[in-house]
N, C-alpha and C positions, 0 to 999 in steps of 0.2 A: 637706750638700746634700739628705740625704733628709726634713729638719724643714723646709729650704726649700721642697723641691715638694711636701710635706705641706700646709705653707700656701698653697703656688701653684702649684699641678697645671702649669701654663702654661709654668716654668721647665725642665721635663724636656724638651721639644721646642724651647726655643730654638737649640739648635744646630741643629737642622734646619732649624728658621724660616729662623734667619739666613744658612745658604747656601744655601736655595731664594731667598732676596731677591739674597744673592751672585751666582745663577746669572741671576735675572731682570735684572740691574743690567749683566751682563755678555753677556747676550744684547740689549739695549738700544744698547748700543754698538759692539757688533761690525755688529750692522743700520744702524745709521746711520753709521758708519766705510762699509759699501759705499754706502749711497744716497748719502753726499757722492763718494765717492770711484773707485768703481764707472763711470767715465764712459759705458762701454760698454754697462753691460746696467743701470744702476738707474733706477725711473722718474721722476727727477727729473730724467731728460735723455732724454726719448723718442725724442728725433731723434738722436741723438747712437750711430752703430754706430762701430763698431772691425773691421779687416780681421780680424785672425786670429779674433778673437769671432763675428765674423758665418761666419766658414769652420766654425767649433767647433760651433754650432746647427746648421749648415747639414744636415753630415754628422749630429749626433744627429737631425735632422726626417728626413734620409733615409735612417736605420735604420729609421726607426718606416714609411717608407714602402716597407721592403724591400728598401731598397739595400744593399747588402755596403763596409764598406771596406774601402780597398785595391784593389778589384776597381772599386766604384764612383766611389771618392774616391781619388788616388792622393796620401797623406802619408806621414810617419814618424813622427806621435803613434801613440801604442798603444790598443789597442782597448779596453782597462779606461777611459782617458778619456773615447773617443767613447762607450763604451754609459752613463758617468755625463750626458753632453751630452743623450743621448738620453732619460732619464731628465727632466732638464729640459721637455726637447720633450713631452713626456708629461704634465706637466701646465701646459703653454702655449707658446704658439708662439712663435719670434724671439726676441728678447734679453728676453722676462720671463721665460720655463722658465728660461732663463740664470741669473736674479736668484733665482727661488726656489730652487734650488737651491744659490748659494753661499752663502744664507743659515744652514742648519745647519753648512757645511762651515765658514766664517768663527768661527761660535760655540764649532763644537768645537776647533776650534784657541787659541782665546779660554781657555776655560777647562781646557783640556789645558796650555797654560801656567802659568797663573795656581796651577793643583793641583804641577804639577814648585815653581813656585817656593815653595809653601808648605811642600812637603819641609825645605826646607834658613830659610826665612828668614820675616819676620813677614808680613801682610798689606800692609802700608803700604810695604814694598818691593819685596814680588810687584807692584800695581799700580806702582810705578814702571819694572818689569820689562817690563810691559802696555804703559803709554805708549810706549818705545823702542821696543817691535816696531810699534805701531799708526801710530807715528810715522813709520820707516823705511819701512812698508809704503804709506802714500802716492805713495810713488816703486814700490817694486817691483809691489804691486796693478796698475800701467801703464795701467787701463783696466776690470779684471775680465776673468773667464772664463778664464784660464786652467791652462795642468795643474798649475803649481805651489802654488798655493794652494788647488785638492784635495788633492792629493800631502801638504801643511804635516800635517793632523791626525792622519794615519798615520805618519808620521814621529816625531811627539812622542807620540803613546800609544804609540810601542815604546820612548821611553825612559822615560815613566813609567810602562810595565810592568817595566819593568829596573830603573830607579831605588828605586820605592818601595818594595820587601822589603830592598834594600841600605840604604836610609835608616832604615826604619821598625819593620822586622824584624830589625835586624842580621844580614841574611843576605851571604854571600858570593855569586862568579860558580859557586861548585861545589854552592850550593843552588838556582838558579833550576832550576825548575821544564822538566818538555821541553814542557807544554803552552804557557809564553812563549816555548820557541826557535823550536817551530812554528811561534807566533802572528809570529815575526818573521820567518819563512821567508816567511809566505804574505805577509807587506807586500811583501818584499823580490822575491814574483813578480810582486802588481798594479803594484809599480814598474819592473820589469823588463820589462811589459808593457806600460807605458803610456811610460817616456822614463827611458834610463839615468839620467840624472843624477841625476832625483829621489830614485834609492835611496840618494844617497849618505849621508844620517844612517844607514842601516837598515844598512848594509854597517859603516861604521863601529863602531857598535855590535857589529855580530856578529864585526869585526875585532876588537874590543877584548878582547871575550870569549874568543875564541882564544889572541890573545895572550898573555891569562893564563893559561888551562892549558899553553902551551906551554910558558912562563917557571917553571912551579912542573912541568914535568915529568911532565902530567899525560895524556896520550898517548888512555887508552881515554875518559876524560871527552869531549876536543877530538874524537874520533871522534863519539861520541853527540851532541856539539853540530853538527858537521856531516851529519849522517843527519838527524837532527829538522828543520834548517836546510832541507835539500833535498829532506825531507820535505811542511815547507811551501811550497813555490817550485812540488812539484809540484804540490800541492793547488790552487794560482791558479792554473798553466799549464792544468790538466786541463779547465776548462770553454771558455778562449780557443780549443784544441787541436779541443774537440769540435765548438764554435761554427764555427769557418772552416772545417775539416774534411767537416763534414756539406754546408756549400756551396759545396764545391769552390775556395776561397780560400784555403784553409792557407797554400800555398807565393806567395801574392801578400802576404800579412801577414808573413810570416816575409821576405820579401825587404825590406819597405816598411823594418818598423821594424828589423830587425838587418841587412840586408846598404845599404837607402840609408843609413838612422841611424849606420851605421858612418862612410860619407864625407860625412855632414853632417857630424859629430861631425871630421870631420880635414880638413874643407875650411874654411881660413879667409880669410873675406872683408876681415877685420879684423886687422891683427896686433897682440900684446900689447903694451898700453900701458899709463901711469901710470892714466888713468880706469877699464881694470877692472880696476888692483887695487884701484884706491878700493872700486870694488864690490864687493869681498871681502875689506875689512876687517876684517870682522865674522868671519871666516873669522882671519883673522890675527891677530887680539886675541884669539881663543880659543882657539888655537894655543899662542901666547906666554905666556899665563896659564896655560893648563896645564902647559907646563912649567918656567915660573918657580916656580909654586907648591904643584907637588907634592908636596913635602915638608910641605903644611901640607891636602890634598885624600886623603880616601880615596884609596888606589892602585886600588881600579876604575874610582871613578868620574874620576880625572886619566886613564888610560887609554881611557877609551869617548872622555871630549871632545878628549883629542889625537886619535884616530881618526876621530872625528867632521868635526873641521875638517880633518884633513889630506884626509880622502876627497873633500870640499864644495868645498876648495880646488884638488884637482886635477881634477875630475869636470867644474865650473865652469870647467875653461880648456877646453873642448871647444867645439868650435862657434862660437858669437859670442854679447857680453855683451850681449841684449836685458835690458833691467834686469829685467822680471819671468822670467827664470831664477836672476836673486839669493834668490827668496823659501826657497830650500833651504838658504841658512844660517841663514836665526832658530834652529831648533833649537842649532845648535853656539853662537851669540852668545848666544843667553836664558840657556843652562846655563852661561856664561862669566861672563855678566855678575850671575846668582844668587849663583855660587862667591864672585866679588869682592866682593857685598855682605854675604854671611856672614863670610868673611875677616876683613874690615875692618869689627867694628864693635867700634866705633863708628868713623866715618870720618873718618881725619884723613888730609887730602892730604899724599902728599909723603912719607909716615909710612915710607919706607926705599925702597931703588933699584928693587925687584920691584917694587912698587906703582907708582912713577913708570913705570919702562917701558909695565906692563899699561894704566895710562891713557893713554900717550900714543897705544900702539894704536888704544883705542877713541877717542879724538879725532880719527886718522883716518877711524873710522867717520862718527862728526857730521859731520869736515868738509864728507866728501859728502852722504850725506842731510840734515840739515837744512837746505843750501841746494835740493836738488832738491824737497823736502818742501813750501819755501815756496812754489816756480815752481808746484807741483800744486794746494796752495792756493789761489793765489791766481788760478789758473785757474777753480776753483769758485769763487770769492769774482767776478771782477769779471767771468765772461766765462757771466754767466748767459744771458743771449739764446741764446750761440750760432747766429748767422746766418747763417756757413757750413754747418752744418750743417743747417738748417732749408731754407737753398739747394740744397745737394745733392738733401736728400729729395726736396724739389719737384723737381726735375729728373730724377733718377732714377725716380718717379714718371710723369713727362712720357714718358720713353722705354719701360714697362714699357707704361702704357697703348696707345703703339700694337701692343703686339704679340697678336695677339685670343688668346682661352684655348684655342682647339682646338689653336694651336703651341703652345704654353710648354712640350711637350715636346722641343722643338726648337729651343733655346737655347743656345748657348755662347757664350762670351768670349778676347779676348785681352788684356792688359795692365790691366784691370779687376778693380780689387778685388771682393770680397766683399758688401761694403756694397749692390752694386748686384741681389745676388741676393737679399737678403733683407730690403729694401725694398719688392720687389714679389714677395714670397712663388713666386721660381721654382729651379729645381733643374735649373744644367746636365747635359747632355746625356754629358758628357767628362769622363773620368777624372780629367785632368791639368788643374786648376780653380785653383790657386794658384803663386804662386812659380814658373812656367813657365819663364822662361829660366832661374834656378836648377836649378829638376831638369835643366832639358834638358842643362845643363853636368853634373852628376851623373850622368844617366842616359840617354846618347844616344838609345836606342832610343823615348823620349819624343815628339821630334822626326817618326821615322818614321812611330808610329803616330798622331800629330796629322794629318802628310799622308794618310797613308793615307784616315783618315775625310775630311778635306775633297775626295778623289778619288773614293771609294766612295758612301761615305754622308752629304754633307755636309749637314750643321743648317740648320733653313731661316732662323735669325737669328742675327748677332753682332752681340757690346755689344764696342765696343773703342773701348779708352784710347787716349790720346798716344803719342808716340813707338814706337809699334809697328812702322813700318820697321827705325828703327833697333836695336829689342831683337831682334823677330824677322825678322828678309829675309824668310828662306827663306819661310815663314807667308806673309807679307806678299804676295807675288808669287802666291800661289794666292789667296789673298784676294780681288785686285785680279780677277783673272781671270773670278771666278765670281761676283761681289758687289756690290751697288750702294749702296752709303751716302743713304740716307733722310730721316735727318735726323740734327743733333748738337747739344747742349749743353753747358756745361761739365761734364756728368754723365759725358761718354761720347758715341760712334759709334755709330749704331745702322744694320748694312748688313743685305740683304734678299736671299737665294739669286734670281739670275736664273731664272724657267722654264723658259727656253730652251734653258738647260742640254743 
């Protein structure tokens, strides 16, 4: 080799070349995977908003404009999301801040893969590793923008912080290092911060880890792994802590996301069925492979991904199956479906009953996604006009214009999505901005303080949707009292406070 690059100096840096080309090939794709697929925030469909996407800018425009959540936004996303939203908002307004931003987050997840799968396997199967996730993700992606596919790249660098010394280093769980337990502690707080579920890779892992010292008997190590662990946790808590603290929100964010997120989390609208467990396949093939084939997997690392999927698996029956809450099993499916391709090579189907079973898991996976995959498809493929959406804007538009700039700060909504607020760049007036009759089932006291404001202090316009009798009465009947509806279009009600008031 050294006569070589004697002769051809050029030869010592091809390995660099060629995974800076690697990384540009795979930032290439992850970009155009959201601009096709991104319906919501990429600019190949400008008219084209999504409800909870437009809610997600909404609140990061109205940090940057001083508003507090919680206080001003009443959700149960966690604030490490909204201040990444805002961050968007920061270098562009509405659903582009949106796009530049999941642009690096998409890439690093991209090649946060693609390095786990070169641990264990060649290039040529790492991207077939690629395809599957980018594949599945047409369906879970839903639209873009949101928390689970920020959440994706922190999830997978804590397992190729764990992974790679085990693989590469032939280290054990009793060498990793406490600046990695840390570094998992503190995912494990912006996760904690921002939406249980997503920690469930990060939990898993540090379950698994446990597990092993427990199993070998090893007491003061499994202490030091949970001190570092909760070491980190505080380290991410301590800025959210100082942040809402300092503006008198502590206990408004602390109720949102852990005492409402608790009865989101156990209120179901949906009861368990065959389709989400389709959706957690992926969950279930990695499951059943790890412990089919542990006897042929390092015992930490068959331990992290049973932990992994069991945690994903059950973290995921909380709430209800919007498909983009699926995007927190890639991690457990990618390290599944790596294992198998190491396993079995060369691959011969059918090659003994472990191998049958494990495939027939993951063909539950295809069954679902590839046909949702196609629907998404071929949504981008023939429904480029988009002329309901183009109608909406226009309409929503129509109704934004009558309302002159000196109110727009005197705007709220009933049964009206999102879409309609950041069409015409306005930022209601009322805490309680989404999912309304939801919370108000969740959180009675939601309801009071709605009437309160329309008897105190009431907005001098509402945009209100259909069926708003029927979602809300009680609303409805002060509505009607004080209100006179102006004009409407398929956009939406636009009433106008009487003066006479």
């Amino acid at each position: 080799m050294k006569i070589r690059a004697f002769i051809d100096p050029g030869i010592e840096t091809l390995p660099q070349r060629q995974k800076i080309a690697e990384y540009i090939g795979l930032f290439i794709i992850s970009t155009l995977h959201l601009l096709l697929f991104s319906l919501w925030t990429s600019p190949f469909y400008p008219k084209w908003y999504g409800c909870d996407a437009s809610f997600f800018t909404l609140v990061g425009r109205g940090i940057l404009e001083g508003k507090i959540p919680y206080r001003d936004f009443f959700d149960l996303k966690g604030p490490y999301f909204f201040l990444t939203e805002a961050l968007g908002q920061l270098f562009a307004h509405d659903r582009t801040g949106a796009f530049i931003i999941q642009v690096p987050f998409a890439f690093a997840s991209l090649v946060l893969m693609y390095e786990i799968a070169l641990l264990f396997v060649s290039k040529k199967k790492a991207l077939f590793v690629l395809i599957v996730y980018l594949w599945g993700n047409i369906t879970t992606l839903w639209g873009g923008n949101t928390l689970e596919e920020f959440a994706l790249p922190l999830s997978l660098a804590c397992m190729y912080i764990v992974l790679r010394p085990l693989v590469k280093e032939h280290r054990s769980f009793d060498e990793l290092s406490f600046t990695t337990l840390t570094v998992l502690g503190i995912v494990l707080g912006i996760d904690i911060f921002s939406k249980i579920s997503v920690a469930a890779p990060v939990l898993g892992i540090l379950a698994g880890i446990m597990y092993y010292d427990i199993s070998r008997r090893r007491f003061k190590r499994l202490a030091l792994v949970v001190i570092y662990a909760l070491l980190g946790v505080a380290i991410a808590s301590l800025p959210v802590i100082v942040f809402f603290g300092a503006r008198g929100a502590l206990s408004d964010m602390l109720f949102c996301l852990f005492g409402l997120g608790f009865s989101r989390g156990t209120n179901y609208y949906e009861s368990f069925n065959l389709t989400w467990e389709m959706k957690l396949s992926g969950c279930i093939f990695a499951f059943v492979f790890a412990v089919l084939q542990r006897d042929r997997i390092r015992n930490e690392v068959s331990v992290i991904l049973m932990a992994m999927s069991a945690a994903t698996y059950l973290l995921l029956h909380l709430g209800t199956p919007f498909h983009y809450y699926f995007t927190t099993v890639y991690p457990a499916l990618s390290l599944a479906l790596i294992l198998f391709l190491k396993i079995y090579d060369p691959l011969i189907i059918f090659e003994n009953w472990k191998q049958a079973v494990s495939i027939a898991c993951f063909f539950l996976f295809l069954v679902y996604y590839v046909p949702t995959g196609i629907d998404n498809f071929k949504t981008v493929i023939y429904d480029r006009n988009f002329e309901s959406s183009d109608d909406f804007v226009k309409n929503a538009t129509d109704i934004g214009a009558l309302i002159p700039e000196c109110d727009r700060q005197s705007v709220f909504s009933f049964m009206i999505d999102m879409q309609m607020f950041e069409v015409n760049d306005i930022t209601p007036c009322c805490r309680y901005v989404v999912n309304l009759p939801f919370f108000i089932e969740l959180y009675p006291r939601a309801l009071t303080d709605i009437l309160d404001m329309l008897d105190k202090e009431p907005p001098k316009w509402l945009i209100i949707g259909d069926a708003f009798s029927e979602n809300l009465p009680e609303i409805y009947d002060s509505v009607i009292e004080k209100y006179d509806c102006i004009y409407e279009n398929q956009a939406g009600h636009l009433f106008l406070y009487r003066q006479d008031q």
